[in-house]
C-alpha positions as CSV (number, residue, x, y, z in Angstrom):
1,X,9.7,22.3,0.8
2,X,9.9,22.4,-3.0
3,X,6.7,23.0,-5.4
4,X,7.0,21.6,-9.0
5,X,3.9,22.2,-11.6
6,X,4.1,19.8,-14.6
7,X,1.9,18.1,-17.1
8,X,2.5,14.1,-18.3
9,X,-0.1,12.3,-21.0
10,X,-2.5,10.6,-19.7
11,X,-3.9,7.2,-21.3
12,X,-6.1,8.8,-23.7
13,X,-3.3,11.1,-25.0
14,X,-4.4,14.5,-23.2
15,X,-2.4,16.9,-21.0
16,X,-2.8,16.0,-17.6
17,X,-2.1,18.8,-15.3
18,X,0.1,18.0,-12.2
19,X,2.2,19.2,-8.9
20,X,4.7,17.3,-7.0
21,X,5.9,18.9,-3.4
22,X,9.0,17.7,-2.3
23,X,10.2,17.6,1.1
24,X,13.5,19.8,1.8
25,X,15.9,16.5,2.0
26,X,15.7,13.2,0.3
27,X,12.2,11.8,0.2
28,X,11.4,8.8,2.6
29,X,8.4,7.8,1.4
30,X,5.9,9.2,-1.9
31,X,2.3,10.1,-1.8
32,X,-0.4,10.6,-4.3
33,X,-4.2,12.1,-3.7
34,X,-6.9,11.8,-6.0
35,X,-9.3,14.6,-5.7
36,X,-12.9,14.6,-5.1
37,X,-15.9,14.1,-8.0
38,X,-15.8,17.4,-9.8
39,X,-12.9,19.2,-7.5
40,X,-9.4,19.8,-8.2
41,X,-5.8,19.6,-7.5
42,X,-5.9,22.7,-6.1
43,X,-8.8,22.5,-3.6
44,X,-8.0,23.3,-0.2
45,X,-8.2,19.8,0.9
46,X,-5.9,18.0,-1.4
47,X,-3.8,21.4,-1.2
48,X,-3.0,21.5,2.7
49,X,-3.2,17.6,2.6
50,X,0.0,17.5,0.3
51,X,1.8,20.1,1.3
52,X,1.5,18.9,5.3
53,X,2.9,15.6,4.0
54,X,5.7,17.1,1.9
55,X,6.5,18.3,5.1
56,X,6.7,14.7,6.8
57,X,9.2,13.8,4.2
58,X,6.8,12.5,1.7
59,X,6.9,13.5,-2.2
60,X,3.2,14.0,-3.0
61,X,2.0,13.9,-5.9
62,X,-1.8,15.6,-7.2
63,X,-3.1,15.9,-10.5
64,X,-6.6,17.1,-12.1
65,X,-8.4,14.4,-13.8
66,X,-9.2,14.1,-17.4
67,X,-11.7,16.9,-18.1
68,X,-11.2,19.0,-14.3
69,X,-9.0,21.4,-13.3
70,X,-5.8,22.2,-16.0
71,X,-5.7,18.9,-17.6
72,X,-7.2,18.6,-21.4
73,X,-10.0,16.6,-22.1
74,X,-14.2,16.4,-22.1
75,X,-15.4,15.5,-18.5
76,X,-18.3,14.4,-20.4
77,X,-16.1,11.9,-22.4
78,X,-14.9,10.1,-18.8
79,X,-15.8,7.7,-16.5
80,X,-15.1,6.3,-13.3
81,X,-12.6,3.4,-15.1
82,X,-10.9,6.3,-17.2
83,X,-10.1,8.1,-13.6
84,X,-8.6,5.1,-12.5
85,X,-6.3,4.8,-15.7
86,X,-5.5,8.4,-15.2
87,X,-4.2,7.2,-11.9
88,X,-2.0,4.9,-12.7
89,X,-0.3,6.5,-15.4
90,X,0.1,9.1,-12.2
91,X,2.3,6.7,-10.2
92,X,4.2,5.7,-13.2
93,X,5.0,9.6,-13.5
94,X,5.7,10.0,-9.6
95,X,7.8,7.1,-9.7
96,X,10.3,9.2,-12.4
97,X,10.3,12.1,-10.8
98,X,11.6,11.0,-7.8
99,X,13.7,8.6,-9.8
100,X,13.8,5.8,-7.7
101,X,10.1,3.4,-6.3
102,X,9.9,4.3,-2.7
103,X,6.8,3.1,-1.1
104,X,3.6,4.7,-1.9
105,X,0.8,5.8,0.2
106,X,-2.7,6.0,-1.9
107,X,-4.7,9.0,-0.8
108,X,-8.0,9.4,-2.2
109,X,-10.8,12.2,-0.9
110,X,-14.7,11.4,-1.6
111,X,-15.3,9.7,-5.2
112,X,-11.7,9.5,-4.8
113,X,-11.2,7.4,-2.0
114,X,-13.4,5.0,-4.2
115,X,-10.7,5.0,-6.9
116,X,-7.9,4.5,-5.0
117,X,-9.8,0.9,-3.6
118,X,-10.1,0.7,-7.1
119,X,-6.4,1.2,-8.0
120,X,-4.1,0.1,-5.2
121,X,-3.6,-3.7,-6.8
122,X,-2.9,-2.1,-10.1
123,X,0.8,-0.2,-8.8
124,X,3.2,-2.1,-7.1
125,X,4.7,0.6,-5.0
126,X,1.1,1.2,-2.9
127,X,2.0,-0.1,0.5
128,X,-0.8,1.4,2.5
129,X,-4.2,3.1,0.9
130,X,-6.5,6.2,3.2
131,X,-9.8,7.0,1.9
132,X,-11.2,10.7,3.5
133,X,-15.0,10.6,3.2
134,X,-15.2,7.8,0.3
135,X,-18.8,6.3,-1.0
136,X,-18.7,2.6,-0.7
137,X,-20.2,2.7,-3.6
138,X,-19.3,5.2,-6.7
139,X,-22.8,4.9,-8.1
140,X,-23.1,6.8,-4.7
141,X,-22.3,10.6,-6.6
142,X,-25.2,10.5,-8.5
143,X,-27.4,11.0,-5.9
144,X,-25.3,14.5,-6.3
145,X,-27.8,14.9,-9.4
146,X,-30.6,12.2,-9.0
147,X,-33.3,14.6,-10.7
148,X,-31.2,14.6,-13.9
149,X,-30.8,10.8,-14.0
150,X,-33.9,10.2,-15.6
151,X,-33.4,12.8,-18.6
152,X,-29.9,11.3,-18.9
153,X,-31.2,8.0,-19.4
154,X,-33.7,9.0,-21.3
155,X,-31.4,11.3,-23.8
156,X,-28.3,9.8,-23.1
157,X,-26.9,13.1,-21.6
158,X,-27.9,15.7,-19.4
159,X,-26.3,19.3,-18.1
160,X,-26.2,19.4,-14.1
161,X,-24.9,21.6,-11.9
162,X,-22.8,20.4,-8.9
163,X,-20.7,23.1,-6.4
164,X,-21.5,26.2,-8.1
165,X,-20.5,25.0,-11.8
166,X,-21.7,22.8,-14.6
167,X,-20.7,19.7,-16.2
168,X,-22.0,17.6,-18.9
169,X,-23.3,13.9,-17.9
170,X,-23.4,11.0,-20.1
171,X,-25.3,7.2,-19.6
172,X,-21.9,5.4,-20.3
173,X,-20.5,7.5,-17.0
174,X,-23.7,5.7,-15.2
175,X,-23.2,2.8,-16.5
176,X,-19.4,2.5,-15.9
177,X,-20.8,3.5,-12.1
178,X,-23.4,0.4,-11.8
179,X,-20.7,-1.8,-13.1
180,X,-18.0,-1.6,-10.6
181,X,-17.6,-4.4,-7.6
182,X,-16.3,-2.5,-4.7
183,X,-16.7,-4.6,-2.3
184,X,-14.9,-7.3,-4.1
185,X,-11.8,-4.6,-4.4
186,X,-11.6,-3.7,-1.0
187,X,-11.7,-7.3,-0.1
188,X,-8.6,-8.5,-2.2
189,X,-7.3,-5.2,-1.4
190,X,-4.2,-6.8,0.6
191,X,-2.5,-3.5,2.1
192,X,-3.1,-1.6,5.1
193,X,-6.1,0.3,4.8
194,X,-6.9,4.1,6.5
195,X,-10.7,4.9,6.7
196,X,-11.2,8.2,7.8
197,X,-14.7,9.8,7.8
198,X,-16.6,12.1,9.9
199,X,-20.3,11.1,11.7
200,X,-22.1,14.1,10.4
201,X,-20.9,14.2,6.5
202,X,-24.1,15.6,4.9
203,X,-22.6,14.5,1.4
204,X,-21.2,10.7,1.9
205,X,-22.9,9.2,4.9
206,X,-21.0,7.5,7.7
207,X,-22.9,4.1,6.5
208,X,-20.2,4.3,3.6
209,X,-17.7,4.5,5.8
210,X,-19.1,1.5,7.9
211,X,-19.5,-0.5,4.4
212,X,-15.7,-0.2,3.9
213,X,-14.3,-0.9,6.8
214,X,-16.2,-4.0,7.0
215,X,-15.5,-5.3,3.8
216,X,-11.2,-5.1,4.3
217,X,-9.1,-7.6,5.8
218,X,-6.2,-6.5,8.1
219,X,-5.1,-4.5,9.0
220,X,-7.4,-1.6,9.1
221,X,-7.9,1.4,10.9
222,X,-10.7,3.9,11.1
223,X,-10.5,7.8,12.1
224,X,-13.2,10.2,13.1
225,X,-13.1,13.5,11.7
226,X,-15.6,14.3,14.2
227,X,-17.2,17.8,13.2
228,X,-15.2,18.4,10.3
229,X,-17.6,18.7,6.8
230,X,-17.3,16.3,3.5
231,X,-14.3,19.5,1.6
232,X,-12.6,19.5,4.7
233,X,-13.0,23.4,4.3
234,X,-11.0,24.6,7.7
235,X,-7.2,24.6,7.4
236,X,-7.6,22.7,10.7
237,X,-9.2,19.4,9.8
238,X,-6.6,19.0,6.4
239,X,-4.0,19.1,8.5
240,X,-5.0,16.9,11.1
241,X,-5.6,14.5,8.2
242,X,-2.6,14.9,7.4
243,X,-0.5,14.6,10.3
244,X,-2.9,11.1,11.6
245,X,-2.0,9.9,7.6
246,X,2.0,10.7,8.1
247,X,2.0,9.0,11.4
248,X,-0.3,5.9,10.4
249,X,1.6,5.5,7.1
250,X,4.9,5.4,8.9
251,X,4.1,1.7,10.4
252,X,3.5,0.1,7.1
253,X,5.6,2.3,4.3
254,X,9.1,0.0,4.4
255,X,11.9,2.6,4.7
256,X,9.6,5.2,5.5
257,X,11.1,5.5,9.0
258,X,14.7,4.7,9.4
259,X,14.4,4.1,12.7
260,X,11.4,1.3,12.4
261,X,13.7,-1.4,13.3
262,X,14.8,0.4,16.6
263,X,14.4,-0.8,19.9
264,X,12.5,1.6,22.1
265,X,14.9,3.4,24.1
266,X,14.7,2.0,27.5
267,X,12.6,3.6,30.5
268,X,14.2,7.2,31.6
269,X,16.0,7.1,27.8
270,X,14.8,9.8,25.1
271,X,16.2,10.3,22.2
272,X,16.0,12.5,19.6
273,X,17.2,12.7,16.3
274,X,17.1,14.6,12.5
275,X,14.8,13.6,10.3
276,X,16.3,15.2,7.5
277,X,12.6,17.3,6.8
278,X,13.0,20.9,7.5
279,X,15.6,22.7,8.5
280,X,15.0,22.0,12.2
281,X,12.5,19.0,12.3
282,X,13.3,16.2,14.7
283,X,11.7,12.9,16.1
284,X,11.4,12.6,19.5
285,X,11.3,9.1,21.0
286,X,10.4,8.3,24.2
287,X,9.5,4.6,24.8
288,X,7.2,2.8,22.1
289,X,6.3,6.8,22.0
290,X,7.2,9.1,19.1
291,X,6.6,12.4,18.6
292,X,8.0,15.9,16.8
293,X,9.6,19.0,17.7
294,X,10.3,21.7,15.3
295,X,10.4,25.4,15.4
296,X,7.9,28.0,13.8
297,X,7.9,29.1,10.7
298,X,9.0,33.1,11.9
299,X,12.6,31.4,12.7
300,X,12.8,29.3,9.5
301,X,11.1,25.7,11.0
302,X,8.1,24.5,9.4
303,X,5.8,24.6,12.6
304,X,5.6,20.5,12.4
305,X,5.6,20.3,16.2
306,X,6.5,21.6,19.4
307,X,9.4,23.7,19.8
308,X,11.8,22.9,22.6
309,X,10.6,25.5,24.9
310,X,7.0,24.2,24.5
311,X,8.4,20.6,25.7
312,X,9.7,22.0,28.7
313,X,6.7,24.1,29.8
314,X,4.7,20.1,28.8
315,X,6.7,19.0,31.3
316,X,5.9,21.4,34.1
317,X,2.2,21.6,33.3
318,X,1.9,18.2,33.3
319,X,3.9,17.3,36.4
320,X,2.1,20.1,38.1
321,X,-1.5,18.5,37.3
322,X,-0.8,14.7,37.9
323,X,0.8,15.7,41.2
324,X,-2.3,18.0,42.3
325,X,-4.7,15.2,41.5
326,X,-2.8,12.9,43.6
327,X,-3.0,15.1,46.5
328,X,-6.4,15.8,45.7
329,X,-7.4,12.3,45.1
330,X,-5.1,11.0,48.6
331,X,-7.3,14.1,50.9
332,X,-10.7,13.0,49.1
333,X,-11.5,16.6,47.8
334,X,-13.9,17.0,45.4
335,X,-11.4,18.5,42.7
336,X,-13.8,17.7,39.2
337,X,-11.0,19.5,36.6
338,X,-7.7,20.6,36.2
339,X,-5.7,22.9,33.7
340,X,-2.7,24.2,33.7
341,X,-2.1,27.4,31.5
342,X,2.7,27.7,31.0
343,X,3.9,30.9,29.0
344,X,7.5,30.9,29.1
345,X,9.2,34.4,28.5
346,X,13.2,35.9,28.5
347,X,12.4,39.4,30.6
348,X,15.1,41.7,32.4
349,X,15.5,41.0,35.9
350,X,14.7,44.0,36.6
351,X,11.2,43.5,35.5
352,X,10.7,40.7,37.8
353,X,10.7,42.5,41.2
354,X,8.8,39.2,42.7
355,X,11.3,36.6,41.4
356,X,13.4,35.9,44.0
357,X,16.3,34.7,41.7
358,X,15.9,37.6,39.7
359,X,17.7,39.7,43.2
360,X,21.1,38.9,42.1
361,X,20.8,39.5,38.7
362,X,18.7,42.6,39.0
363,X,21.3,45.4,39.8
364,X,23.3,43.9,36.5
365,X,20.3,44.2,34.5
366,X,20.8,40.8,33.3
367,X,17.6,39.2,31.9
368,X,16.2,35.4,33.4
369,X,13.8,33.3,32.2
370,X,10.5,33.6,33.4
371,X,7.6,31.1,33.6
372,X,4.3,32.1,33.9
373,X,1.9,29.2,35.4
374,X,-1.8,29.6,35.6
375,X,-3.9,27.4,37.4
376,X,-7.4,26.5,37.1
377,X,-9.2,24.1,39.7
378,X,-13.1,23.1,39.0
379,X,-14.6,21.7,42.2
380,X,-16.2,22.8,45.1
381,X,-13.2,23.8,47.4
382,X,-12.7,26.0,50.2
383,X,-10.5,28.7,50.3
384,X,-7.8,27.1,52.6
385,X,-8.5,24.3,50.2
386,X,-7.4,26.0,47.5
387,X,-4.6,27.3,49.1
388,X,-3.5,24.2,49.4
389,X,-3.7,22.9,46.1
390,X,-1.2,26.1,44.9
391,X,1.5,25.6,47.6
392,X,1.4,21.4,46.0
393,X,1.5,23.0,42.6
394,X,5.5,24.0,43.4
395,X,6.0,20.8,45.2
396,X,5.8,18.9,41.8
397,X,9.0,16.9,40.9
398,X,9.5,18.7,37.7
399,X,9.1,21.9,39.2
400,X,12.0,21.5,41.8
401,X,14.2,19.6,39.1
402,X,13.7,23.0,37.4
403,X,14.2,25.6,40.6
404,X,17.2,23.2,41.7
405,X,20.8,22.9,40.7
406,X,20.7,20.7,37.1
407,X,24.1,19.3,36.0
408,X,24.1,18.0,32.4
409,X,27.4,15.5,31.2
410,X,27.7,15.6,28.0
411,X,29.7,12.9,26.0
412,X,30.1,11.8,22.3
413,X,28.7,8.1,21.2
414,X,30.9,6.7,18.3
């Protein structure tokens, strides 16, 4: 993944400060995120957002607003329409820097998620829009500062302080806010629309999030971001945005996945092919099923998905607990949970005095593979029981596919 820092004009004629990530191979799809009211480009969320998508293959694009960040400009001179020309003079610049108009996925967090409803008619590359946490409404923010409204009516301007810092508020940025029809955007918004909002946002209620859904056509799709707060301050909840917006995305951006037009491989089939991210990044198909395996980062992958090894131990755990609830379910026991804990590790044989394929190899001091399993069975059992339960655990199909003699053919398709 490439990083590139760059400024463009915006509309009014100021510096607008930028970065574009690029994937490692050719881009199959671009992105752009508007920030939040008063954030950054470089806030964590739009940060890990853009830099998980880069990794997907998409060239993201964030900028600061007029007035925010690095770009020039008086906040106090803006508005919510200037934001919106700021972001379309941001597609026209990710469009020539990637030299070519791939299909563009519209990301906009809080205030703006509202902009990019706002925008998406305006660039004819969007092909799918994803709010994160977006007001309905952008008269919504200044409830951020709803004691200053009144002396900003009154005077015309007002100093507040939002986050820590302060900014200057004028009554033309209210009364841009009071004129915009949202729900008239989002209706004629005609692309494939993301909502993604979690129930407990103390800062944009998940009325707003109710408000938009109901207001777009099809199709439409809404996320939970269950306990995840309105910055998306944990590494863990931008990525997950990031990864739902890579693999919802994929279904609408055309050319986004070269492999959209693809029959599903047929039952037993898997395949799995480069996706020309990463140095080791693959899709994994498996049915109308698609998934990723990569490597870590320690041994030059970009961590995207499961490695190879973690597939296989997958595939044991999960063989090993379908075919224990069978039996459990067949006999009538009152088994409540199941979970299977797989460590997979290369050790000398010598190491391994109660492997019994190990005795061959141990006087050579050869080294085998060794998998761990750990099994944990809630329910009120008896010992024998119990028992019971661990001798089915080896009796699973995968399990014996894996202790047994495996041949693999291997051919060339041309």
């Amino acid at each position: 993944m490439r990083s590139e820092k760059f400024e463009f004009e915006g509309p009014e004629g100021h510096r607008l400060s930028a970065r574009l990530e690029r994937p490692d191979g050719a881009p199959r799809a671009t992105a752009l995120i508007a920030h939040c009211f008063t954030c950054s480009k470089d806030s964590l969320a739009s940060t890990r957002i853009a830099r998980r998508l880069a990794q997907r293959g998409f060239a993201t694009l964030r900028f600061d607003f007029t007035g925010l960040g690095g770009s020039e400009g008086e906040f106090a001179n803006t508005s919510f329409s200037s934001n919106l020309e700021d972001l379309v003079a941001a597609a026209e610049q990710l469009r020539a820097r990637v030299g070519e108009a791939l299909p563009l996925l519209l990301v906009g967090h809080s205030l703006g998620g509202a902009a990019v409803l706002a925008t998406a008619a305006r660039v004819d590359e969007v092909s799918a829009v994803a709010t994160i946490g977006a007001p309905c409404d952008p008269a919504h923010v200044t409830a951020l500062f709803r004691d200053q409204v009144p002396e900003i009516n009154a005077r015309g301007e007002a100093e507040v302080s939002l986050g820590g810092r302060t900014f200057r508020i004028r009554k033309q940025f209210l009364e841009d806010l009071a004129e915009q029809r949202m729900r008239d955007a989002i209706g004629a918004l005609r692309r494939p629309l993301l909502v993604l909002h979690a129930p407990r946002d103390q800062t944009v209620g998940i009325d707003h999030a109710t408000r938009i859904f109901t207001a777009a056509k099809h199709p439409k799709s809404f996320i939970s971001l269950d306990d995840a707060d309105h910055l998306l301050t944990r590494p863990t909840d931008a990525r997950y945005v990031a990864e739902v917006l890579s693999a919802w995305a994929s279904r609408y951006l055309t050319g986004a996945d070269a492999t959209s037009a693809e029959p599903p491989p047929p039952p037993g089939e898997v395949v799995v092919r480069e996706t020309g991210v990463g140095q080791f990044q693959h899709e994994v198909r498996v049915g109308r099923h698609r998934l990723t395996a990569d490597e870590p980062t320690d041994v030059g992958g970009d961590d995207a998905g499961p490695g190879p090894y973690d597939f296989l131990l997958t595939a044991l755990g999960a063989c090993t607990s379908m075919t224990m609830r069978m039996y459990a379910r067949r006999k009538g026991w009152p088994v409540e949970r199941l979970r299977v804990t797989l460590r997979h590790a290369k050790v000398h044989a010598r190491d391994c005095e109660d492997c019994d394929a190990a005795a061959k190899q141990r006087a050579a001091g050869a080294k085998i593979d060794l998998i761990e399993r750990e099994l944990e069975i809630t329910g009120a059992l008896d010992d024998d029981q119990r028992a019971r339960m661990l001798e089915i655990a080896d009796k699973c199909p995968v399990h014996r596919t894996l202790r047994g003699e495996i041949v693999i053919k291997t051919s060339e398709r041309r």
